[in-house]
C-alpha positions as CSV (number, residue, x, y, z in Angstrom):
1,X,-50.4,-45.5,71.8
2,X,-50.3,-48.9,74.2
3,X,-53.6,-47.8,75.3
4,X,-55.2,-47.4,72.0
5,X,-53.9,-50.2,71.5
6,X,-54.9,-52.6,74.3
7,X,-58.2,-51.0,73.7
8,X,-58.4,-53.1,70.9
9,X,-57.9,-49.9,68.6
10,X,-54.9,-50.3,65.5
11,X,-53.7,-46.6,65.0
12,X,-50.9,-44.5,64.1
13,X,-49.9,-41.1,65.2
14,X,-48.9,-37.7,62.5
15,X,-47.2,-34.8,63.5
16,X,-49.1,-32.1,60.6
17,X,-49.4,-28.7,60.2
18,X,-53.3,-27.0,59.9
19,X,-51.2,-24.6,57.3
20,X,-50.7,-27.5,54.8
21,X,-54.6,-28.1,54.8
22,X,-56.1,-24.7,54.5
23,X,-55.9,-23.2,57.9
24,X,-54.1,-19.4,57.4
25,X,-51.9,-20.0,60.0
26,X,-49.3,-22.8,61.4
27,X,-50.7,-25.1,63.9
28,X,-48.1,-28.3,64.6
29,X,-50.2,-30.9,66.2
30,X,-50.2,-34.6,66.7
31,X,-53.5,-36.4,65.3
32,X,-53.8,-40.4,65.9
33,X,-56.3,-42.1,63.7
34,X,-57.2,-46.0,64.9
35,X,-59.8,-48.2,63.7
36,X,-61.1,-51.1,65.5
37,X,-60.4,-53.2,61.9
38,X,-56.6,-54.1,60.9
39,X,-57.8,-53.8,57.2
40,X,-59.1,-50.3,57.5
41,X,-56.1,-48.6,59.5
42,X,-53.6,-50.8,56.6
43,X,-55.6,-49.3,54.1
44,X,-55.4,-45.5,55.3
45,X,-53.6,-42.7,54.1
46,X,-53.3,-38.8,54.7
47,X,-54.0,-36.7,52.2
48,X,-51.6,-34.8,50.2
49,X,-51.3,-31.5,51.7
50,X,-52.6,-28.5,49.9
51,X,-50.0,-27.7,46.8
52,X,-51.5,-23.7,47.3
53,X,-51.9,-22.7,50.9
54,X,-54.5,-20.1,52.3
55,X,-53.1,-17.0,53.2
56,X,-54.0,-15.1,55.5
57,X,-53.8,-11.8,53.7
58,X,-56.9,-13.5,51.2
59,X,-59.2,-13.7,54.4
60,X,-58.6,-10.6,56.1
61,X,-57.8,-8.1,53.6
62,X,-61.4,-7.3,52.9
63,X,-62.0,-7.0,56.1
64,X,-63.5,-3.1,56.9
65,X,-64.9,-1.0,59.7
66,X,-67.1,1.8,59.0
67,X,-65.5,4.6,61.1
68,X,-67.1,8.2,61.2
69,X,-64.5,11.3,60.8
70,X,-65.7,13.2,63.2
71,X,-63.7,16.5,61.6
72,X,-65.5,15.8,58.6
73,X,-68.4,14.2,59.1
74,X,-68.2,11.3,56.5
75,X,-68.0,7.5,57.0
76,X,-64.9,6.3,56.4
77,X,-63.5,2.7,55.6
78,X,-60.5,1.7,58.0
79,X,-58.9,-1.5,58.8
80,X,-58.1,-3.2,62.1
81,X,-55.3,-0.9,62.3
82,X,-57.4,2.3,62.2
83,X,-55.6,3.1,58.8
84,X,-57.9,4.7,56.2
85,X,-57.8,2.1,53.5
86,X,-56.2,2.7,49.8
87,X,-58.7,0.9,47.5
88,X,-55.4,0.2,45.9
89,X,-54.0,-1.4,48.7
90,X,-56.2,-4.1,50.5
91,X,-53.7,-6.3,52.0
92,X,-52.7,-5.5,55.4
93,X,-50.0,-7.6,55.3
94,X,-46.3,-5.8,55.1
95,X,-45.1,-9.0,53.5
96,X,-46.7,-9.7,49.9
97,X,-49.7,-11.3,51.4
98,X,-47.2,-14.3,53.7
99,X,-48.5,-15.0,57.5
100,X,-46.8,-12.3,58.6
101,X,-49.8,-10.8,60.9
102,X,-47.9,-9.5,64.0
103,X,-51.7,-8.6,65.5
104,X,-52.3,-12.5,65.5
105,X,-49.3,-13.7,67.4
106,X,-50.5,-15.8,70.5
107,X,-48.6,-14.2,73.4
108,X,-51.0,-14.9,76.1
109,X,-52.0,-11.5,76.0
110,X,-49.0,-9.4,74.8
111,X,-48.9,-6.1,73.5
112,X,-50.5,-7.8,70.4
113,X,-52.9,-9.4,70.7
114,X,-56.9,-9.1,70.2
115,X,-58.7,-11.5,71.8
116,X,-62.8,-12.2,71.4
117,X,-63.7,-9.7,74.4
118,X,-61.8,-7.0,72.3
119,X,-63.7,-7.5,69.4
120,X,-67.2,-7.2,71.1
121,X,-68.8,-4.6,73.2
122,X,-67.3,-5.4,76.9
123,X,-66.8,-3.5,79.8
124,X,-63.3,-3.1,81.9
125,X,-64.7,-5.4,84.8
126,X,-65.3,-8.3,82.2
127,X,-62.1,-7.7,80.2
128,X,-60.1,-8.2,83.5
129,X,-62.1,-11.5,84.3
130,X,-61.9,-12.9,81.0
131,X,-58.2,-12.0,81.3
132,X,-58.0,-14.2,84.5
133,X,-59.1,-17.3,82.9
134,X,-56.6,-16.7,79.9
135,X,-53.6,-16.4,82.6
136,X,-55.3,-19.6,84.0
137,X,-56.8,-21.9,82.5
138,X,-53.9,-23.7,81.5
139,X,-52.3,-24.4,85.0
140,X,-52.3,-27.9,86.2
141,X,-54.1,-26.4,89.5
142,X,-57.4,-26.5,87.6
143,X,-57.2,-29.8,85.7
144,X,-55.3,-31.8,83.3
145,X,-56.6,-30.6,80.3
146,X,-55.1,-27.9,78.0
147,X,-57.9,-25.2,78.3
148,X,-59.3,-26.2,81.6
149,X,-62.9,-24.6,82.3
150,X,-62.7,-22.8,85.7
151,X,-65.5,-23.5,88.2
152,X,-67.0,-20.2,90.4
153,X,-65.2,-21.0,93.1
154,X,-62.2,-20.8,91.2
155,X,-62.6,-17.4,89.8
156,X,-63.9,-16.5,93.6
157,X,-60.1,-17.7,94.6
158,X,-58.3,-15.4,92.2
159,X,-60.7,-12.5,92.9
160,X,-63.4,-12.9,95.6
161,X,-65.6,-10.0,94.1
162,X,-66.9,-12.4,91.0
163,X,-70.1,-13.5,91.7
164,X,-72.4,-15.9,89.1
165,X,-74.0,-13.0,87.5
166,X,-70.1,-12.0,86.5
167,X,-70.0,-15.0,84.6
168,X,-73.4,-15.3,83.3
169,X,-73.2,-12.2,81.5
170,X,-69.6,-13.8,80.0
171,X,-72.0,-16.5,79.1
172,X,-74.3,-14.4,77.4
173,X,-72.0,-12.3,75.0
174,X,-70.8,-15.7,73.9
175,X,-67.5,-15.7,75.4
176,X,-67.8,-18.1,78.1
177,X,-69.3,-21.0,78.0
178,X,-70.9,-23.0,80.7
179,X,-69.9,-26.9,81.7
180,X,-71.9,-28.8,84.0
C-alpha cells in the first residue's frame, strides 16, 4: 500500500468473497482499488453483496452427456458421475442444491479433481506433462508470481523427453498457453 501510494495513487484494500457477487463458489481474495484523484477514491464504495447467491447446483445441474448403452443400444443421458439421470432429479448436489461439489475441491490433483485436460480429448503423455506444470508452477524456483508459466527448458529439467512439439500441441488443444 506505501507503494501505491508513493506512486501518487490514493487506494484502499478489501478482503471479499467472489461467492457474495455471483461466482458459485468461495474465492477470499484481497482487491485494492486506487485512483490517481482524492475525490474519486473518497467518493467510492463496494457494492452490496448479492442478497441471493448463485449456486452451484443452478449451473451444473443441466449439465448432460450423451452416453450410448452399449447392452442396449440406446443413447442415454448421464451426468459427470456416469449416473443415468432421473428427470426428476437434476441436481447433483447431495446437499439441497449448497456448494457442496466434492468433484470441484482444488486439491492439486487429488482423488477429486477434473482438471481441463480431463474434460478434452488428451492422451496419457500430455496428461502427465500438463500434470507437471500443475505440481509446478507455483514454486518460487520458476518466478514470483502465483501461476508461473514454465519456459522449455524448464519442463526439459523435470523430464528431458519434452520437446517444443510437446508443448505446442498443449498449445493447440487450448490448454497451454504461450508467453513470449
Amino acid at each position: 500500500m506505501q507503494r501505491i501510494k508513493e506512486a501518487g495513487y490514493y487506494a484502499n484494500y478489501y478482503l471479499l468473497n467472489s461467492y457474495d457477487y455471483g461466482v458459485p463458489q468461495n474465492r477470499l481474495r484481497v482487491y485494492i482499488v486506487g485512483f490517481l484523484d482524492e475525490s474519486h477514491a473518497l467518493k467510492f464504495m463496494l457494492p452490496n453483496p448479492l442478497k441471493h447467491k448463485t449456486q452451484l447446483n443452478k449451473i451444473l445441474k443441466e449439465i448432460e452427456i450423451s452416453s450410448i448403452d452399449e447392452t442396449l443400444g440406446d443413447n442415454r443421458s448421464v451426468d459427470l458421475f456416469g449416473e443415468i439421470i432421473n428427470p426428476r432429479k437434476m441436481s447433483l448436489s447431495q446437499n439441497n442444491g449448497l456448494n457442496d461439489y466434492f468433484l470441484f475441491n482444488d486439491l492439486r490433483n487429488g482423488h477429486s479433481a477434473i482438471h481441463s485436460w480431463d474434460i478434452i480429448k488428451t492422451t496419457q503423455r500430455q496428461k502427465e506433462i500438463c500434470y507437471l506444470l500443475l505440481k509446478n508452477r507455483r514454486k518460487p524456483t520458476y518466478g514470483i508470481l502465483d501461476g508461473n508459466p514454465l519456459s522449455l527448458k524448464h519442463f526439459q529439467n523435470l523430464d528431458n523427453l519434452i520437446d517444443l512439439s510437446d508443448l505446442l500441441e498443449l498449445e493447440k488443444l487450448g490448454i497451454f498457453k504461450s508467453h513470449e
